[in-house]
C-alpha positions in Angstrom: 2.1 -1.2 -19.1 2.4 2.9 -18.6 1.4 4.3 -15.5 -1.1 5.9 -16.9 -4.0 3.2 -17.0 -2.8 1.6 -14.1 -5.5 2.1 -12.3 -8.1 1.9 -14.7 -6.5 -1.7 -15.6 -6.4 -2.5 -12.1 -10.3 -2.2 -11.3 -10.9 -4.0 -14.7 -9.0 -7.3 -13.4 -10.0 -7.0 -10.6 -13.9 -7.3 -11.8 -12.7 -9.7 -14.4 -11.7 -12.1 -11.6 -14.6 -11.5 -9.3 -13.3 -9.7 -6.5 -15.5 -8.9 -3.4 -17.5 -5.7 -3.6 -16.0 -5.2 -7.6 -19.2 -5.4 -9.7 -22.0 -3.3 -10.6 -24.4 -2.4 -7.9 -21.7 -2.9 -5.5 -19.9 0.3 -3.0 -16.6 -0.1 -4.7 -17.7 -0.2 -8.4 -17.4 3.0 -10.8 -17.8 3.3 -14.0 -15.2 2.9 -16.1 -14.8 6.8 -17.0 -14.9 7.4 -13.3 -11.3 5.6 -13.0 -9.4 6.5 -15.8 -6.6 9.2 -14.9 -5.2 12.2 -16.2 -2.8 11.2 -19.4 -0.4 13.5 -17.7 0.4 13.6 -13.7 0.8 16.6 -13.5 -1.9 19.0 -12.7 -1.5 22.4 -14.1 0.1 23.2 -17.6 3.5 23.7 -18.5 3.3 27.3 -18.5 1.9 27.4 -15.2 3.5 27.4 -12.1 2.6 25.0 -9.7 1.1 26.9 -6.8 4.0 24.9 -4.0 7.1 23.4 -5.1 7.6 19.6 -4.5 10.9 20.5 -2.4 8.4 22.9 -0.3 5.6 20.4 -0.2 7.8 17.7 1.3 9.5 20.0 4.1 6.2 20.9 5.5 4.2 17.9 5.6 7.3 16.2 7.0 6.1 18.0 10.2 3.2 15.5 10.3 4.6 12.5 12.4 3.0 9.1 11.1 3.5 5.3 11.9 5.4 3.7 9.4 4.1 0.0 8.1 4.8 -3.0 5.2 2.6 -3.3 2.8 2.7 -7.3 1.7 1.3 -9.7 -0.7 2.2 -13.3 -1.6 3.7 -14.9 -3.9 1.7 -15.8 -7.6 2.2 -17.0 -10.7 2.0 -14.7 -14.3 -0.6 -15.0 -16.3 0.3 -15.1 -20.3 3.8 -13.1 -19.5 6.0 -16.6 -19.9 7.7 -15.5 -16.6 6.5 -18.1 -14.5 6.2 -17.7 -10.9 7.1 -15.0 -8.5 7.7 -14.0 -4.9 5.9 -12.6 -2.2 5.6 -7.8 -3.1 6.5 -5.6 0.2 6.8 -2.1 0.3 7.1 0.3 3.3 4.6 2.7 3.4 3.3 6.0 5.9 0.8 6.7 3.9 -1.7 4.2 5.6 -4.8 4.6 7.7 -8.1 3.8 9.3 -11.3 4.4 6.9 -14.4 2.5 7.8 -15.8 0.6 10.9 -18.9 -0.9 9.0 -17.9 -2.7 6.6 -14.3 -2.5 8.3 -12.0 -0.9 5.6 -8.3 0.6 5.6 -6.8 2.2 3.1 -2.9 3.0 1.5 -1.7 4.9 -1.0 1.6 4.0 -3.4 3.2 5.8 -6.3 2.3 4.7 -9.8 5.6 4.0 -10.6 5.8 1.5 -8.1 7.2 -1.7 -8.9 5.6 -3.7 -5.8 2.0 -2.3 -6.7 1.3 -4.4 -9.5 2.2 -7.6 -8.2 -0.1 -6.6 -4.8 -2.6 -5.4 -7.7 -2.6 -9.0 -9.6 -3.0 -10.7 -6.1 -5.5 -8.7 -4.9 -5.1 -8.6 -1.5 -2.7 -7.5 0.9 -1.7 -7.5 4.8 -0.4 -4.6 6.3 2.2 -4.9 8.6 2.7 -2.2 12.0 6.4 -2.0 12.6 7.4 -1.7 16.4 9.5 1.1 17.7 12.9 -1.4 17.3 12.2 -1.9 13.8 13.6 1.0 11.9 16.0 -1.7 10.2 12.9 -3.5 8.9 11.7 -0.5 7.5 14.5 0.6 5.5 14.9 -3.0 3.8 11.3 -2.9 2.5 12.1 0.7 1.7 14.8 0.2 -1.2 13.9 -1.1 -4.3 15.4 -3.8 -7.0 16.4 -5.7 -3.9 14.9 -9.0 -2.7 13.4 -7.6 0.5 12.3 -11.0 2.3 15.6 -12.5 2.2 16.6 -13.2 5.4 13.2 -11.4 7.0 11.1 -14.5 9.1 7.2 -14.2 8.3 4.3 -16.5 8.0 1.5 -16.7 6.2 -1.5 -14.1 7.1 -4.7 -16.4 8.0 -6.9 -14.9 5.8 -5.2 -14.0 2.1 -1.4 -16.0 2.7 0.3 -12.2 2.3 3.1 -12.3 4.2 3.0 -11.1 8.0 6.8 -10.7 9.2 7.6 -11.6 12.8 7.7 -9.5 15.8 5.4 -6.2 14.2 3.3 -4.7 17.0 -0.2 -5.1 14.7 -1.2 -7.1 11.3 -4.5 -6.3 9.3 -5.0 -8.9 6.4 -7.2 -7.6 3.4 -8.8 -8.1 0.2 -8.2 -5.0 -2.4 -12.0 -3.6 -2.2 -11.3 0.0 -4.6 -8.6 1.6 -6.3 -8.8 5.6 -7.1 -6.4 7.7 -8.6 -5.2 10.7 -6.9 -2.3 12.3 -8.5 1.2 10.8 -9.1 -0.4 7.8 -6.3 -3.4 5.4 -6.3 -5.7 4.8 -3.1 -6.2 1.5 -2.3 -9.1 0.6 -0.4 -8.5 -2.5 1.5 -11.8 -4.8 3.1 -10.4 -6.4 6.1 -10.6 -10.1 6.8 -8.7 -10.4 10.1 -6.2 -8.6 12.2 -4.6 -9.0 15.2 -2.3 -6.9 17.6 1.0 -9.1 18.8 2.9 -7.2 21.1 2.8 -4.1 24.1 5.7 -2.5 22.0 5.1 1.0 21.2 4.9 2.3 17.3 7.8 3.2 14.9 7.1 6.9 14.5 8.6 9.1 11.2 9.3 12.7 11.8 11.0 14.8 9.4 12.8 12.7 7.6 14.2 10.2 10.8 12.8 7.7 13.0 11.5 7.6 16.4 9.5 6.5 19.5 7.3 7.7 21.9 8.6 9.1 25.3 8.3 7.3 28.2 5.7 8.6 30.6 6.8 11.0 33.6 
């Protein structure tokens, strides 16, 4: 499947198989038209010059310090592909935050072009996983790609969806995919959550311009 209809393919199964908040009437449902991207990613024309470069784009909003997370979701089984089963998806992601106290609702984004997305997509639901300062290691095994990033990585099953939530992260929040929107080269996943919990005193993993990091003790 191109990138392209991703997401437009995405709220269709997820409709198809009755997720919460999906049909018509509901918060989370838009037309069909309302969904389909751009047939190109890019924004402006090819004799146009983007108004920031990507190099630029990067170096400034690297500035912006952010908790890092894992994005999970368990393990399934293809429908119609002859591929059988699969494992649990995980990807590391910054791009993650609070949306909505009432109904309770997060949200992430991911590049189209990620491979972990349609697996989370075809589960449809996720947990998202808030490393701990000491887990910069963690971080950069979910962060590669081709690799099989739950090898050797302890977890158990969130009690809500089954996603995976790995041992020893400072916060969990277990969710059921409530929207998908398009916004450029990434999709916005709005997650509903089902239940969360915060495990340890252990203070965030922190990205800063390109490295890791960790609060400052007080005084």
């Amino acid at each position: 499947m191109g990138h392209a209809g991703m997401a437009a393919t995405v709220v269709r199964y997820l409709r198809s198989v009755g997720a919460p908040g999906s049909g018509p009437g509901s918060a989370a449902y838009e037309p069909e038209s309302a969904v389909l991207p751009r047939p190109d990613l890019r924004a402006v024309g090819e004799d146009e010059r983007a108004p920031v470069g990507p190099a630029e784009f990067r170096t400034v909003l690297g500035h912006f310090a952010s908790g890092v997370t894992v994005v999970t979701a368990p393990p399934g089984e293809d429908e119609g592909e002859g591929e059988g089963e699969y494992g649990p998806a995980g990807f590391a992601c910054q791009s993650f935050a609070s949306l909505s106290l009432d109904p309770p609702l997060v949200v992430f984004m991911v590049g189209r072009t990620s491979t972990s997305w349609p697996r989370i997509a075809r589960a449809g639901v996720f947990c998202v996983n808030v490393l701990g300062a000491g887990q910069g290691e963690l971080c950069r095994r979910f962060a590669v790609s081709g690799a099989d990033k739950f090898a050797g990585v302890s977890h158990s099953p969130a009690p809500a969806t089954g996603s995976p939530l790995l041992d020893g992260v400072s916060a969990w929040i277990d969710c059921r995919i409530h929207a998908v929107h398009t916004g450029g080269d990434h999709l916005i996943v709005v997650g509903r959550v089902e239940a969360l919990g915060a495990v340890g005193d252990e203070g965030p993993l922190l990205f800063h311009r390109g490295r890791f990091g960790r609060l400052a003790e007080d005084g």
